[in-house]
C-alpha positions, 0 to 999 in steps of 0.5 A: 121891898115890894119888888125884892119879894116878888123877885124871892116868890118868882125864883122860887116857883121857878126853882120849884118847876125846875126840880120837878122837871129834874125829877121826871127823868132823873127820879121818876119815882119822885115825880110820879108820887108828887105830880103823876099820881094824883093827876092819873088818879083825877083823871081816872076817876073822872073819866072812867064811865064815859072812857069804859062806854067809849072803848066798849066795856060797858053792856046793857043792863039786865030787865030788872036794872031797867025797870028800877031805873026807868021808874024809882030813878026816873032818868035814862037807863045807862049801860053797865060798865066794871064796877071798881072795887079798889084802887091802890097806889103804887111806887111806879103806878096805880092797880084798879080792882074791877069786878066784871059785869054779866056779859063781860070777859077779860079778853074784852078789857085786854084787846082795849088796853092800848086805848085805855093807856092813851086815855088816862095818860099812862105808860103801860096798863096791864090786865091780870085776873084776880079770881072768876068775875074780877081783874086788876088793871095795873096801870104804869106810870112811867117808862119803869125799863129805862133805867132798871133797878132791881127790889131791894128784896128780889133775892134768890131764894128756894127754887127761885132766881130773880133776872129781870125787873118787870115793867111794873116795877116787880121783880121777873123771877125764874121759877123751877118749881112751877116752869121747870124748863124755858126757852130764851129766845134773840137776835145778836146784841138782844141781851140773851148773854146778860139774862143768862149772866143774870139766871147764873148769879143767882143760880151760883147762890143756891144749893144746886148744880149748874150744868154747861153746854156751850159749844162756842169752845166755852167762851160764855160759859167757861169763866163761870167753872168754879161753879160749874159741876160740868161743862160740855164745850163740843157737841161730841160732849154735850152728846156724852153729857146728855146720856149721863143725864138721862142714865141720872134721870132713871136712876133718880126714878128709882128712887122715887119708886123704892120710896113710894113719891113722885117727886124729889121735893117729897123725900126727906131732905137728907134723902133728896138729891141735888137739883140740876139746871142743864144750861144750854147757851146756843141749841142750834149748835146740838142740832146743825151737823155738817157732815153725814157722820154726826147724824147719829150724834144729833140724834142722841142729843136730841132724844135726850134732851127731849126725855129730859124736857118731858120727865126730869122735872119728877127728879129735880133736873131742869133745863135752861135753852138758849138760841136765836131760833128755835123752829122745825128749821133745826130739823126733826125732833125741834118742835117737839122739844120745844113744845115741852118748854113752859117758860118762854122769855122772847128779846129782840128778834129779827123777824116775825116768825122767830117771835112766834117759835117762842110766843104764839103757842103760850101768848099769842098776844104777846108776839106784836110786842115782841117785833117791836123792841127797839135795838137800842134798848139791849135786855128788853125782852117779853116774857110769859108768867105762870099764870098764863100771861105776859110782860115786858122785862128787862135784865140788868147790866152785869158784867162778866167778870162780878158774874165769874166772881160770884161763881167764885165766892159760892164754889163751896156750894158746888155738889159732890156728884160723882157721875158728872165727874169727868165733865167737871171743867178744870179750875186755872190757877189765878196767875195763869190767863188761859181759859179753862177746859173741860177734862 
């Protein structure tokens, strides 16, 4: 009997290492709630002072706190480290509210994160400040990219399209009220194709009209029509369709004058024209020419491109550029469209210097991670936020075809804009395999 209930308690606790072994890489939410939490939290709180002194967060205190120490506490005076005000669990990691001590800046935590992630055993650790003298360490328990799972409660909403997961664990969201127009940057085979996929699905499910410029005959984007208010396929097109956006953009001031706002989102609703996301798959294609006769082509695409990145937020239309480099190698006029991108999502590159046309003017910090994503790892990119920082994302897998189907299922939502009539992409009928073209 002895020896059966050793047997039965020796099975056990192997059945039980096995599942958490199981649960590591099969459920890591699991794991991390059960075993990783507790040990991370442990490990933080016995470690923090001497780990902070180490990396060189800590600063000397000032003559009162000297004072009192030498001679009410009679031990030796000890520097100063962060002061933690909180710490809250998360599903995928752990948030330290710190508040700084005088002497201290952000940019000192920031430059020791690679550190702090090796010494309390985590995946990643972030640093986001909260208000002036206090900043969140969000530590990551776990590698949370590997398998991506979008919130359940990450819908689009608003102005506001979810595409990616963070590596936090939240959601990324496309925000066009506070970045208007973004620049997606990436090799071949980076994810470029699937975070536009992503940013469509969404887009499609909003009262907004979606705009197409894809010169690769409209292989990307021509499946996705039934959602398409226009779609340039040429840049003889897109050059056409970029004066009618423009013509649109003064238009829309006009109105804004005659009712005395400055944005559309001021006019009543029944008043207020519908927003435009301007969708460019591949912008070397507007800038490149080959022949001496499509100068003066590239010139109206970039000059109304540039006014629309500088003036058409007012008036709710929006851009959405995409490439694999975006520098002055394009030519005249790159750089300055490329400065009024606010949003900047950055894949996997080939080179150093296609990581700082995205990064090194918005996060020059970001750029190091950028170089570094793996290829086999397609959708990881580096994105910045809107409050000035950065983090790693990664899209989803989704399929053209749900994309086109979405598209298909919101074609009600499709807006009646008659000036972008001529370019609205003709609609095949479901017997016939052909894509579709551009009137």
């Amino acid at each position: 009997m002895a020896d059966l209930t050793m047997w039965l308690e020796a099975t056990g606790a192997l059945a039980g290492a096995g599942g958490v072994g199981y649960a590591k890489y099969r459920a890591p939410r699991v794991y991390w709630s059960l075993v990783g939490l507790p040990a991370t939290w442990g490990r933080f709180s016995f470690s923090y002072r001497s780990t902070m002194d180490v990396c060189g967060l800590t600063v000397q205190p000032s003559g009162l706190r000297a004072f009192l120490g030498r001679n009410v506490a009679r031990r030796e005076v000890q520097p100063v480290a962060p002061k933690i005000r909180g710490v809250r669990p998360t599903m995928t990691g752990l948030r330290i509210t710190l508040r700084l001590p005088a002497g201290l800046e952000p940019a000192d935590v920031i430059a020791s994160t690679e550190r702090l992630r090796h010494a309390w055993g985590v995946h990643a650790v972030r640093v986001v400040v909260t208000k002036p003298g206090f900043m969140e360490l969000r530590m990551t328990g776990y590698d949370v990219l590997r398998r991506v799972r979008m919130p359940r409660k990450a819908q689009p909403h608003g102005m506001v399209v979810p595409v990616a997961l963070r590596d936090d664990g939240t959601a990324f969201e496309r925000d066009y009220r506070n970045a208007p127009m973004a620049l997606t940057l990436g090799a071949n085979n980076s994810g470029k194709s699937m975070f536009q996929r992503n940013l469509i699905k969404g887009l499609a499910q909003l009262p907004v009209a979606l705009v197409g410029m894809d010169c690769k005959r409209g292989v990307e984007q021509s499946p996705f029509a039934p959602r398409l208010s226009a779609l340039a396929t040429n840049p003889d097109d897109a050059a056409s369709l970029a004066d009618v956006l423009v013509a649109e953009m003064e238009d829309r001031f006009d109105l804004l004058h005659l009712y005395g706002v400055s944005d559309i989102w001021e006019l009543p609703e029944e008043l207020r024209p519908a927003p435009i996301v301007v969708l460019v798959d591949e912008i070397a294609e507007l800038f490149l020419i080959s022949r001496k006769e499509d100068e003066d082509r590239r010139t109206r695409i970039v000059t109304a491109l540039i006014r629309l990145a500088q003036m058409a937020r007012a008036v709710g239309i929006y851009l959405e550029v995409c490439g694999q480099r975006f520098g002055s190698d394009l030519g005249k006029g790159a750089t300055m469209l490329r400065a009024q991108l606010t949003g900047r999502v950055v894949h996997r590159v080939n080179d150093k210097e296609t990581a700082e046309m995205g990064l090194k003017d918005v996060a020059p910090t970001a750029v190091p991670a950028a170089c570094v994503i793996p290829a086999n790892r397609p959708g990881t990119a580096v994105a910045t936020d809107a409050s000035g920082g950065w983090c790693r994302i990664r899209t989803p897998q989704v399929s053209r075809d749900e994309v086109a189907g979405v598209c298909r299922d919101f074609a009600h939502l499709v807006p009646d804009l008659p000036f972008l009539a001529p370019f609205r992409p003709i609609i095949p009928a479901p017997t016939v395999g052909a894509p579709s073209l551009v009137k």
